[in-house]
TORPA-4810 file (N, C-alpha, C, O; in nm, 3 decimals):
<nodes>
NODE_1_0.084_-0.119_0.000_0.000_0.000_0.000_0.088_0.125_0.000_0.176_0.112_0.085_X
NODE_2_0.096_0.266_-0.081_0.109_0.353_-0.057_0.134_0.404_0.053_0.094_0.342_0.151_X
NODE_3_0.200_0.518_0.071_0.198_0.580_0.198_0.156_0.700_0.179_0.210_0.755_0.083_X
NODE_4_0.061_0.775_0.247_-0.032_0.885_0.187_0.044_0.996_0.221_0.126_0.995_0.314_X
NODE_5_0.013_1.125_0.127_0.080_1.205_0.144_0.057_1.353_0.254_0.132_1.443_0.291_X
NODE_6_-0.097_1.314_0.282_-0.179_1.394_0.378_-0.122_1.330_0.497_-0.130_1.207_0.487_X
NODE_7_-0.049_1.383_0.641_-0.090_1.339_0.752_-0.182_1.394_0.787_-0.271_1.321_0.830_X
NODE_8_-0.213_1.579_0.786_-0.379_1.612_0.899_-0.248_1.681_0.984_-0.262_1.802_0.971_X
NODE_9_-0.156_1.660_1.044_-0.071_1.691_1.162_-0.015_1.874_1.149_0.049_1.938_1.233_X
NODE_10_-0.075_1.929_0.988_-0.044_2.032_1.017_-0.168_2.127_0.943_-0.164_2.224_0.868_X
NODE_11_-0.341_2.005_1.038_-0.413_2.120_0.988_-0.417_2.283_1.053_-0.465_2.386_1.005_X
NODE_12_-0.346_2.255_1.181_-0.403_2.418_1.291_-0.280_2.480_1.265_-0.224_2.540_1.357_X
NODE_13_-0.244_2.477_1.184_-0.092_2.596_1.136_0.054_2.567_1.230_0.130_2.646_1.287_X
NODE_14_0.052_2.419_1.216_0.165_2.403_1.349_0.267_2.285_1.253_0.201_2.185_1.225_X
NODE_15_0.358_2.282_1.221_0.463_2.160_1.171_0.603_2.120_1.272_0.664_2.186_1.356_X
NODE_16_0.622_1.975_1.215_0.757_1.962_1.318_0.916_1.982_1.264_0.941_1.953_1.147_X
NODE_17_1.000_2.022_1.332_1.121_2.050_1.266_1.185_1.894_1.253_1.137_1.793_1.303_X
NODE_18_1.301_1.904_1.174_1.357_1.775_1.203_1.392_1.789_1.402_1.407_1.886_1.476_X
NODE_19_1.393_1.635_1.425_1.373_1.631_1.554_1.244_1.642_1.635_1.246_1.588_1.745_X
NODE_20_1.159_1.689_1.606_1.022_1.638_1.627_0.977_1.793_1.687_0.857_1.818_1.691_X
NODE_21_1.060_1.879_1.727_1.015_2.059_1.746_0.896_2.092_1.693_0.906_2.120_1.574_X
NODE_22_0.750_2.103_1.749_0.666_2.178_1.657_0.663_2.343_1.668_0.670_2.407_1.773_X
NODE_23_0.652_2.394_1.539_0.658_2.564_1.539_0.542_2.582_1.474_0.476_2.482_1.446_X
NODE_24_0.498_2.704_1.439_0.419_2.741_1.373_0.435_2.745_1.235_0.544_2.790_1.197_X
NODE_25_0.379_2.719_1.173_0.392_2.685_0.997_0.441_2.844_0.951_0.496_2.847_0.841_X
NODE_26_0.427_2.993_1.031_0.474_3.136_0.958_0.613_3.155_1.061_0.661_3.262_1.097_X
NODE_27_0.666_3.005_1.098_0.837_3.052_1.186_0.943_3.043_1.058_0.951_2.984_0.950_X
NODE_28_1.032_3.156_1.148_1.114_3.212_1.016_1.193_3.088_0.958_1.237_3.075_0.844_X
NODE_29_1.201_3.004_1.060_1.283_2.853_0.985_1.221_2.795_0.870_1.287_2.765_0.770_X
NODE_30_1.072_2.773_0.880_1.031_2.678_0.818_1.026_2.793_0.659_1.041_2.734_0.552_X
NODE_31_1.007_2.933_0.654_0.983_3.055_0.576_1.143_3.034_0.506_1.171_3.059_0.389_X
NODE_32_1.246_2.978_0.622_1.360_2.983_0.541_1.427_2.824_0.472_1.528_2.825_0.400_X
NODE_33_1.380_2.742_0.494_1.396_2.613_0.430_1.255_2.603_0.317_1.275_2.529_0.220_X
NODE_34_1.132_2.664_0.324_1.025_2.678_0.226_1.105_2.749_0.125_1.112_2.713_0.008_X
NODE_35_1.160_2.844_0.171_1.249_2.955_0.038_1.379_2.863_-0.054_1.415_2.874_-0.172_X
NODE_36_1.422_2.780_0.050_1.525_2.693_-0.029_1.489_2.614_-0.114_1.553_2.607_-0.219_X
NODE_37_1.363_2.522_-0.088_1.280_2.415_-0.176_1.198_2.532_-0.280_1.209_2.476_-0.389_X
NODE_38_1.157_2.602_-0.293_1.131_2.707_-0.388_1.254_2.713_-0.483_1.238_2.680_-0.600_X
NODE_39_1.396_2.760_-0.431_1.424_2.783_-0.491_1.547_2.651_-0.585_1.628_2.656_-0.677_X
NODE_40_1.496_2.552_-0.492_1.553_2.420_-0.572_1.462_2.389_-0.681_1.492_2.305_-0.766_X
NODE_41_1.335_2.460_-0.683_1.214_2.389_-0.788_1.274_2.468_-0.914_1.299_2.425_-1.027_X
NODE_42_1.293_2.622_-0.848_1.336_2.726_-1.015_1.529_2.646_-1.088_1.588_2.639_-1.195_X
NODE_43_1.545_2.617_-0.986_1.698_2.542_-1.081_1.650_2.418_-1.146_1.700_2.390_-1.255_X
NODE_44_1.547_2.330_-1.089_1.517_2.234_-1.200_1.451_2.295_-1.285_1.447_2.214_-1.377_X
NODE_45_1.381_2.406_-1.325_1.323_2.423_-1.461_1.459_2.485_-1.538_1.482_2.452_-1.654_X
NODE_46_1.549_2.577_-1.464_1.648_2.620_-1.536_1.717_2.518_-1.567_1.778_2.537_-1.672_X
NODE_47_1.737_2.400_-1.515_1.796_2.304_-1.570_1.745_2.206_-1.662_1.815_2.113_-1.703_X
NODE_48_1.596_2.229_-1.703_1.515_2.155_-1.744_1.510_2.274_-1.926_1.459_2.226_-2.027_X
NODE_49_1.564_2.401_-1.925_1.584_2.485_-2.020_1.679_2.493_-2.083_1.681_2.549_-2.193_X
NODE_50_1.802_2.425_-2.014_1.927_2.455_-2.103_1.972_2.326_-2.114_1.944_2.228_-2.046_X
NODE_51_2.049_2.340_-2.214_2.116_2.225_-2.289_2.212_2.144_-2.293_2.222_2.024_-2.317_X
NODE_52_2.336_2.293_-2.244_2.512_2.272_-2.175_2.490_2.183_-2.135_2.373_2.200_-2.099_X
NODE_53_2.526_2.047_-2.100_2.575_1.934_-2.025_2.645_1.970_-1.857_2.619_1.949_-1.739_X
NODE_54_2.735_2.029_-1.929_2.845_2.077_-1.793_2.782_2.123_-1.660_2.802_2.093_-1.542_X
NODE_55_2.652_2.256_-1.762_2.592_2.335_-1.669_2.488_2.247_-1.616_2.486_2.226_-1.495_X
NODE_56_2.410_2.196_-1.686_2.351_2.097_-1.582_2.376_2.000_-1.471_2.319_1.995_-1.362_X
NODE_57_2.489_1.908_-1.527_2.564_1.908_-1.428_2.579_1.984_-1.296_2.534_1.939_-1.190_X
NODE_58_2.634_2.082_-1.306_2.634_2.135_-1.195_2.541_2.215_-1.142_2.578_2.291_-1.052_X
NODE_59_2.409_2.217_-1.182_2.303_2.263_-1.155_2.205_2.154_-1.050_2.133_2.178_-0.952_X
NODE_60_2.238_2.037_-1.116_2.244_1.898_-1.024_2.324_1.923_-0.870_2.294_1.917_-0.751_X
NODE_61_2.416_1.947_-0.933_2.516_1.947_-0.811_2.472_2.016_-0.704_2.460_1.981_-0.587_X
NODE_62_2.442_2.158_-0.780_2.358_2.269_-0.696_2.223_2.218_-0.603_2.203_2.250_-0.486_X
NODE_63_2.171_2.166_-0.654_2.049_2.102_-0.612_2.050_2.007_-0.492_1.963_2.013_-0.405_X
NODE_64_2.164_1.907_-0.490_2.178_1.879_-0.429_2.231_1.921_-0.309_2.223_1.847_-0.211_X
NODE_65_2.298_2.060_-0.302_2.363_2.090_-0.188_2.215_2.172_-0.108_2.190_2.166_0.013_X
NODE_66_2.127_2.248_-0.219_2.006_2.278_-0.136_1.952_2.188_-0.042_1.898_2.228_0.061_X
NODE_67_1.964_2.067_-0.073_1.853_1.958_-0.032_1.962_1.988_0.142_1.911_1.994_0.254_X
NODE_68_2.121_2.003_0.109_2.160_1.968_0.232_2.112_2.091_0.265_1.990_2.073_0.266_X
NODE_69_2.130_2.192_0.290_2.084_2.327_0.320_1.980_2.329_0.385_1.975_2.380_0.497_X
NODE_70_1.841_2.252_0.304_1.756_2.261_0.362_1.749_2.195_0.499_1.701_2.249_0.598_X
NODE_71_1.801_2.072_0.495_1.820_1.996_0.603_1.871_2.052_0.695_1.810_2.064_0.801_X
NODE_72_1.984_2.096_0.680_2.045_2.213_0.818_1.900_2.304_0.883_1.854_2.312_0.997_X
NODE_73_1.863_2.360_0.765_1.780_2.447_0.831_1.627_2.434_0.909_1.578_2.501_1.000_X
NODE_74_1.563_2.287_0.812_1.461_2.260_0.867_1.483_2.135_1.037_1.402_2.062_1.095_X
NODE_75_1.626_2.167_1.061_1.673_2.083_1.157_1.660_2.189_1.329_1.707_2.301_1.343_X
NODE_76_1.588_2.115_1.431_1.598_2.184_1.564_1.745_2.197_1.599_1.819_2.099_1.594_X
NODE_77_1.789_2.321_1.636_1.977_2.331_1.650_1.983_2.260_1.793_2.083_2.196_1.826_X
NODE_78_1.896_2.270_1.858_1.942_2.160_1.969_1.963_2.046_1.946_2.070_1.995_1.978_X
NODE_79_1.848_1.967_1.874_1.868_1.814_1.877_1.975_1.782_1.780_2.029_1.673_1.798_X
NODE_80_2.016_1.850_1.686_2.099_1.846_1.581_2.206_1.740_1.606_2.213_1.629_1.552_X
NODE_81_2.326_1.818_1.743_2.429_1.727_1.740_2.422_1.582_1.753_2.524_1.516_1.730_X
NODE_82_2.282_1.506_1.796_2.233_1.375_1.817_2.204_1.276_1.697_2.192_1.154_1.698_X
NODE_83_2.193_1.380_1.576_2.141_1.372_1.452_2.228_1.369_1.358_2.332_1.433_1.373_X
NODE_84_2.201_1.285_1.224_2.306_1.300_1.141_2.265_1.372_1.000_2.194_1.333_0.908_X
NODE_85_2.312_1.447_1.012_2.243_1.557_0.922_2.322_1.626_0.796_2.379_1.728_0.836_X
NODE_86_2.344_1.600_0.644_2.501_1.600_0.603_2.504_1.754_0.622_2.420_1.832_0.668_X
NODE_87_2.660_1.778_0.561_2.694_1.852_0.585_2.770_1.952_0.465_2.847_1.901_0.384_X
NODE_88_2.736_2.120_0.465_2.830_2.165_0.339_2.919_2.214_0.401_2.930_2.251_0.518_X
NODE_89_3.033_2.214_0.250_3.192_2.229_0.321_3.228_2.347_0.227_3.170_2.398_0.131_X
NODE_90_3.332_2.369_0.285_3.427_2.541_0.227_3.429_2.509_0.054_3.421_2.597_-0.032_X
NODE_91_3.441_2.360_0.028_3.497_2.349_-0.103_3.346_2.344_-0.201_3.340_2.358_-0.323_X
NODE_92_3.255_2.324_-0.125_3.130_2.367_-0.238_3.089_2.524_-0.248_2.989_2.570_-0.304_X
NODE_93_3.182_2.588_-0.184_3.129_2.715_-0.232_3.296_2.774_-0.327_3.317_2.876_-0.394_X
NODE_94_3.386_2.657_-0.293_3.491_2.707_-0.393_3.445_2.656_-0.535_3.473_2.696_-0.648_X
NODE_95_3.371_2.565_-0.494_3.302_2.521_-0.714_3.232_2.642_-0.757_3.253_2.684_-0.871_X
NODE_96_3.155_2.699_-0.683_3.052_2.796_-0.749_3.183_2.910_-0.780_3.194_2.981_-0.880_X
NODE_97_3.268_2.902_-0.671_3.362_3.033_-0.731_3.407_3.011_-0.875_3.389_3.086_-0.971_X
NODE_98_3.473_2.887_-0.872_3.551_2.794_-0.987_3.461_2.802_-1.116_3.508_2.817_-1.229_X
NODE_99_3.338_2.791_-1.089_3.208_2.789_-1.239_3.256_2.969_-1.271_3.318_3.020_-1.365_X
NODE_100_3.198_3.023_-1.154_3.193_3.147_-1.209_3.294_3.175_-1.243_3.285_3.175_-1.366_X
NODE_101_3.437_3.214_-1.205_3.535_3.223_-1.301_3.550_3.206_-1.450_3.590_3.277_-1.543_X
NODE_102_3.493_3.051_-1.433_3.554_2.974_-1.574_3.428_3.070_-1.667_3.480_3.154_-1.741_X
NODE_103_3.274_3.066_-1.670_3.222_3.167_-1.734_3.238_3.280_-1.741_3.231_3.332_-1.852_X
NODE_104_3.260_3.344_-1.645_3.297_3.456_-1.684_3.390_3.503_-1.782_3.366_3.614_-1.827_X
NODE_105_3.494_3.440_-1.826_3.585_3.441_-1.896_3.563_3.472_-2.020_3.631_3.544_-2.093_X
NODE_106_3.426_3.391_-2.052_3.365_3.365_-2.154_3.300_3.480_-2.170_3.309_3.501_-2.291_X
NODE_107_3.240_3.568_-2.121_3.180_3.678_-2.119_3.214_3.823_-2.172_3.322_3.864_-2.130_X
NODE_108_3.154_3.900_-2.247_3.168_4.041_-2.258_3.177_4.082_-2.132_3.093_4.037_-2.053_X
NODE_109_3.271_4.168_-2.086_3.261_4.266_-1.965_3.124_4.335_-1.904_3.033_4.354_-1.985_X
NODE_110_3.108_4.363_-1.803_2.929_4.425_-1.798_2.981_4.553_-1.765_3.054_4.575_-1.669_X
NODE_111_2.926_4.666_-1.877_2.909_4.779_-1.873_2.816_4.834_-1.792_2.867_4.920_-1.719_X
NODE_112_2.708_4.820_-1.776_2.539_4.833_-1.773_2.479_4.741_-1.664_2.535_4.636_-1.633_X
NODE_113_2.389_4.774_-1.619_2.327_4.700_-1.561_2.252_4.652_-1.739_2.268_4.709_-1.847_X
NODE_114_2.153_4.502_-1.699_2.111_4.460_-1.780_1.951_4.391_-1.765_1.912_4.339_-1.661_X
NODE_115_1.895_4.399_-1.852_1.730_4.358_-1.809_1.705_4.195_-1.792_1.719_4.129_-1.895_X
NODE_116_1.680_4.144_-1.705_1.631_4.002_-1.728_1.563_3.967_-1.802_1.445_3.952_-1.768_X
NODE_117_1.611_3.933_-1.955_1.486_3.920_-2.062_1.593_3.855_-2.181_1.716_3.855_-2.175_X
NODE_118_1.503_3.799_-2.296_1.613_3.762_-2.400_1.523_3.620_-2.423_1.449_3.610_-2.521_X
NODE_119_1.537_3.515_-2.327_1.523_3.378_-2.353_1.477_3.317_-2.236_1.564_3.326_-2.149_X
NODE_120_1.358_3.246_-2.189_1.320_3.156_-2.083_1.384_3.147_-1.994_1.357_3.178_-1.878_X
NODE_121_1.495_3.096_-2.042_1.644_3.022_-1.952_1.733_3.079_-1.898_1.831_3.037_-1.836_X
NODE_122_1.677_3.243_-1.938_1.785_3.347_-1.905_1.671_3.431_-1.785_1.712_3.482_-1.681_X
NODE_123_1.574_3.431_-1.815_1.458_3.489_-1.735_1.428_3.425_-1.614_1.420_3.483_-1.506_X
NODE_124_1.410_3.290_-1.634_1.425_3.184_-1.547_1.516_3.200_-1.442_1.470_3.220_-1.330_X
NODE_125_1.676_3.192_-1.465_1.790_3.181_-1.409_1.793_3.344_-1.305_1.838_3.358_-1.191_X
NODE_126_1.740_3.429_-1.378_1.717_3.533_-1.269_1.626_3.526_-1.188_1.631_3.592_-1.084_X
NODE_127_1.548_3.466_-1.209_1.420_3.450_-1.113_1.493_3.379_-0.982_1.490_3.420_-0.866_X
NODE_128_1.555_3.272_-1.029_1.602_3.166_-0.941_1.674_3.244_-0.834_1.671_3.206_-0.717_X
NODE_129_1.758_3.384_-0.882_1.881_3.442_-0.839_1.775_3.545_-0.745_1.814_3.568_-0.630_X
NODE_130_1.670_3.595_-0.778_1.607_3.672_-0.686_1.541_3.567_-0.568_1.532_3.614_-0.454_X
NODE_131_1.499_3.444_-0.586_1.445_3.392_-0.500_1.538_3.362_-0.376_1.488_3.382_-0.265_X
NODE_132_1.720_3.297_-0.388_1.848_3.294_-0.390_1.849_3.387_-0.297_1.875_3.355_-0.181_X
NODE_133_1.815_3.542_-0.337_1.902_3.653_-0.284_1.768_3.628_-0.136_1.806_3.623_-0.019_X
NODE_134_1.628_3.616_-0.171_1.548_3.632_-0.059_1.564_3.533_0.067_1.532_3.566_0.181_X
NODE_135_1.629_3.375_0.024_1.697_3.320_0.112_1.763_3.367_0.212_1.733_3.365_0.332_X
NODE_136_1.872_3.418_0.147_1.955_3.465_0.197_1.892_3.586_0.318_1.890_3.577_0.441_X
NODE_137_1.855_3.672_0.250_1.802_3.766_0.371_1.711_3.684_0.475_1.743_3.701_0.593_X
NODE_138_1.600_3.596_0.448_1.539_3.544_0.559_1.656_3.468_0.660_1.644_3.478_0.782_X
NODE_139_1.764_3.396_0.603_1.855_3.322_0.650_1.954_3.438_0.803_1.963_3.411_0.923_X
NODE_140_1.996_3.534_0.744_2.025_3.694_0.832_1.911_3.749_0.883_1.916_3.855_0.946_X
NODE_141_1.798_3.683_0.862_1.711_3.769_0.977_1.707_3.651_1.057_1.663_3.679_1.168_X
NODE_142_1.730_3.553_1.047_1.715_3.440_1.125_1.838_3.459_1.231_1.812_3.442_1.350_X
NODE_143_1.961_3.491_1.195_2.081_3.500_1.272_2.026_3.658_1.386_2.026_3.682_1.507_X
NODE_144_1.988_3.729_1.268_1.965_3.866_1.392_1.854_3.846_1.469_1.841_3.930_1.558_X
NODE_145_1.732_3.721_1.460_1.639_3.665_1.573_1.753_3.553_1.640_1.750_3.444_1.582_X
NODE_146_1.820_3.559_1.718_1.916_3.456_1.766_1.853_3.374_1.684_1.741_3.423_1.697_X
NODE_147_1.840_3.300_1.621_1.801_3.159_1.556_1.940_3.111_1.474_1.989_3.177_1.383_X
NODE_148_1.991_2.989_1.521_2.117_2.921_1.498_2.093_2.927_1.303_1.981_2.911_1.254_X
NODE_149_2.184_2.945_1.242_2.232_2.908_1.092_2.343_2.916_1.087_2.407_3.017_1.120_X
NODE_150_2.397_2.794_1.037_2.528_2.760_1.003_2.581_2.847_0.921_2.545_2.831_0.805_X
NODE_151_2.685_2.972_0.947_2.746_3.084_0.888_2.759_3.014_0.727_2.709_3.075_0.633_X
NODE_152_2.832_2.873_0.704_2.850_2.860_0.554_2.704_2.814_0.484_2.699_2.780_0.366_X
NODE_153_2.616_2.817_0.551_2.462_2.840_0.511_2.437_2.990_0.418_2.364_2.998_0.319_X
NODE_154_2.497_3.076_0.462_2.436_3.211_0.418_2.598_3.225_0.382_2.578_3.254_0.264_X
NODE_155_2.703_3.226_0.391_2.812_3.241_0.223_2.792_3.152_0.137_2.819_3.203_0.028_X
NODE_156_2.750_3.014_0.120_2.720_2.953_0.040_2.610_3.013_-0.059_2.620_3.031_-0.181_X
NODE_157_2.492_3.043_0.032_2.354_3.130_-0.071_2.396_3.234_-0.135_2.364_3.262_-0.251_X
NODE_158_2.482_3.307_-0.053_2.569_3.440_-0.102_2.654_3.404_-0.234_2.666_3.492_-0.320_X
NODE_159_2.692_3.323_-0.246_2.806_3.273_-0.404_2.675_3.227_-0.477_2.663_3.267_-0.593_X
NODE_160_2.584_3.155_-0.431_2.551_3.095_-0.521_2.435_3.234_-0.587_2.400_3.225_-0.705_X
NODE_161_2.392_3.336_-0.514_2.332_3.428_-0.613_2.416_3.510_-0.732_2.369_3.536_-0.843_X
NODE_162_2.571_3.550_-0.676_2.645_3.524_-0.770_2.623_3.496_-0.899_2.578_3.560_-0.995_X
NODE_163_2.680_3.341_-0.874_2.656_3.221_-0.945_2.569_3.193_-1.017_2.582_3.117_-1.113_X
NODE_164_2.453_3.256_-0.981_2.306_3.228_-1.095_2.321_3.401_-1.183_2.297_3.412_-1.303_X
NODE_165_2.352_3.491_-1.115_2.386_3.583_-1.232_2.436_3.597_-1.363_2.398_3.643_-1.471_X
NODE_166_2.552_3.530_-1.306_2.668_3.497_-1.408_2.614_3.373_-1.503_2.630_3.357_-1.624_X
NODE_167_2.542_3.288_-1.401_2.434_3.210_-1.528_2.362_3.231_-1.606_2.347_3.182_-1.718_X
NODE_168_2.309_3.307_-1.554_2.180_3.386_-1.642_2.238_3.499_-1.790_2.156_3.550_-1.866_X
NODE_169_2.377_3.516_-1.803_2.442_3.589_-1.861_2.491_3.505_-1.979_2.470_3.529_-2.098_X
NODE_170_2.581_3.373_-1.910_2.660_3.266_-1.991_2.515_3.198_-2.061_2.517_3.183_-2.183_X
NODE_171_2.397_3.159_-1.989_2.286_3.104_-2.114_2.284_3.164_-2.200_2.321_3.114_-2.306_X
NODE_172_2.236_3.316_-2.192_2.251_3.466_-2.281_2.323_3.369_-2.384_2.268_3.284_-2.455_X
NODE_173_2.468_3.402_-2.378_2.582_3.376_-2.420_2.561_3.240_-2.503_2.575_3.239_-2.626_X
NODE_174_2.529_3.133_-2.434_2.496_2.981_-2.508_2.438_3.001_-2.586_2.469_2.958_-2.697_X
NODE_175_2.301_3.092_-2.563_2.206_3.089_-2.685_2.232_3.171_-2.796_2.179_3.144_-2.904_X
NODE_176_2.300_3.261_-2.785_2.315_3.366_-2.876_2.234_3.519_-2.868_2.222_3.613_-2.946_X
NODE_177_2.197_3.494_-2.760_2.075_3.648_-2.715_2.124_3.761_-2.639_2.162_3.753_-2.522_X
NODE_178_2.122_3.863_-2.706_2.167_3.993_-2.686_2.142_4.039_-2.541_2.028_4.020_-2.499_X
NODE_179_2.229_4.095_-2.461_2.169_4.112_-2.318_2.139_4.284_-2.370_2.228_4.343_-2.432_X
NODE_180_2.024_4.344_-2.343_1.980_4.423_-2.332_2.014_4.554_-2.202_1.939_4.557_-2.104_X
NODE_181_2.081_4.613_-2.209_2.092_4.733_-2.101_1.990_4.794_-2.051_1.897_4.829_-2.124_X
NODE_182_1.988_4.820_-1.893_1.863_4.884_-1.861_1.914_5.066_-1.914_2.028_5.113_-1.907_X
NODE_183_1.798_5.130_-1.960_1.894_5.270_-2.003_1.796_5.339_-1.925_1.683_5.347_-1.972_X
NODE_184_1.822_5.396_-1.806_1.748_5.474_-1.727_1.690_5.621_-1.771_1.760_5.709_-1.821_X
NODE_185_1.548_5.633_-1.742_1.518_5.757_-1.856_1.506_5.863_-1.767_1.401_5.872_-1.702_X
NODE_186_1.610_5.960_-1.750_1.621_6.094_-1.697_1.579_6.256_-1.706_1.637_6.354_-1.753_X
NODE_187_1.443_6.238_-1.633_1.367_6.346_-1.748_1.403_6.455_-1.655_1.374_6.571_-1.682_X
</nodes>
C-alpha cells in the first residue's frame, strides 16, 4: 500500500522541525527552508531549459547541496548534534567560485546594468537568483532573531546568487541572445 501524502498533523498551522520541534507553519525557519525548496524547484526548470551538459551538471550538483541546506535548516539546533544531518563544506562554495570564473571568462565585460529578458532560460535563471538573494536575507534575519544558521549556510547562498547571475548571462551567451541594457530615462 502507498503511503499517503496527507498526515492532517499540520491542519491548525503548526509543523515539526527535524527532531520532532513543533513551530508554527509562519516561523522564520520553516519561511527559510520553504524559500530553499522554492528555490531548488526554479533550478530544476532552469535546468530543465538549457542544454550545456556541464551546466547541468552542476546545476544537479547545486540542487543537491540545497537539499543539504535545507536539512540544516529545517533541523531543531538543539537536537541536531544527536542527529546526522550532512553537511556543506568550504569546497562547495569554492566550485561555485571555480564555475563562475571559468564563465565569466567567456563573457563580454558588464558595462550596464542589464534587463532580465532575452530567452526563458535566461529569465528563469534570474528568477532563481532573486528567490536565492530572498533566502539569503530570511537566513540573516534568522541570525539577527538569535536563531542558529550555520554561517557557511548564508556564504554559500551568497556565491551561489552570484553564481546564478553569471548564469543567467553565460545562457545569454549559449544561446546567442543579446543582453539588453537597462537605459534609465532621466527626465
Amino acid at each position: 500500500m502507498a503511503l499517503k501524502i496527507y498526515t492532517k498533523t499540520g491542519d491548525l498551522g503548526k509543523t515539526s522541525l527535524i527532531g520532532g520541534t513543533k513551530v508554527p507553519k509562519s516561523h522564520l525557519r520553516i519561511e527559510s527552508y520553504g524559500t530553499i525548496d522554492e528555490l531548488n524547484s526554479y533550478l530544476g526548470l532552469v535546468n530543465d531549459l538549457l542544454t550545456d551538459e556541464k551546466t547541468r551538471l552542476m546545476l544537479k550538483e547545486i540542487q543537491d547541496r540545497l537539499f543539504t541546506i535545507g536539512s540544516s535548516l529545517a533541523c531543531d539546533p538543539e537536537k541536531e548534534p544527536v542527529m546526522k544531518i550532512p553537511d556543506l563544506k568550504e569546497t562547495d562554495i569554492e566550485l561555485l567560485e571555480n564555475e563562475i570564473d571559468t564563465m565569466n571568462v567567456q563573457l563580454v565585460p558588464m558595462k550596464h546594468f542589464i534587463l532580465p529578458v532575452g530567452h526563458p532560460a535566461v529569465s528563469t535563471t534570474h528568477i532563481a537568483r532573486c528567490v536565492c538573494r530572498r533566502a539569503e536575507r530570511i537566513c540573516v534575519n534568522m541570525q539577527e532573531h538569535e536563531l542558529f544558521v550555520d554561517p557557511l549556510v548564508i556564504k554559500y547562498i551568497n556565491r551561489l546568487s552570484d553564481y546564478l547571475f553569471v548564469l543567467s548571462r553565460y545562457a545569454g551567451h549559449l544561446l546567442g541572445v543579446e543582453e539588453i541594457a537597462w537605459k534609465p530615462r532621466i527626465n
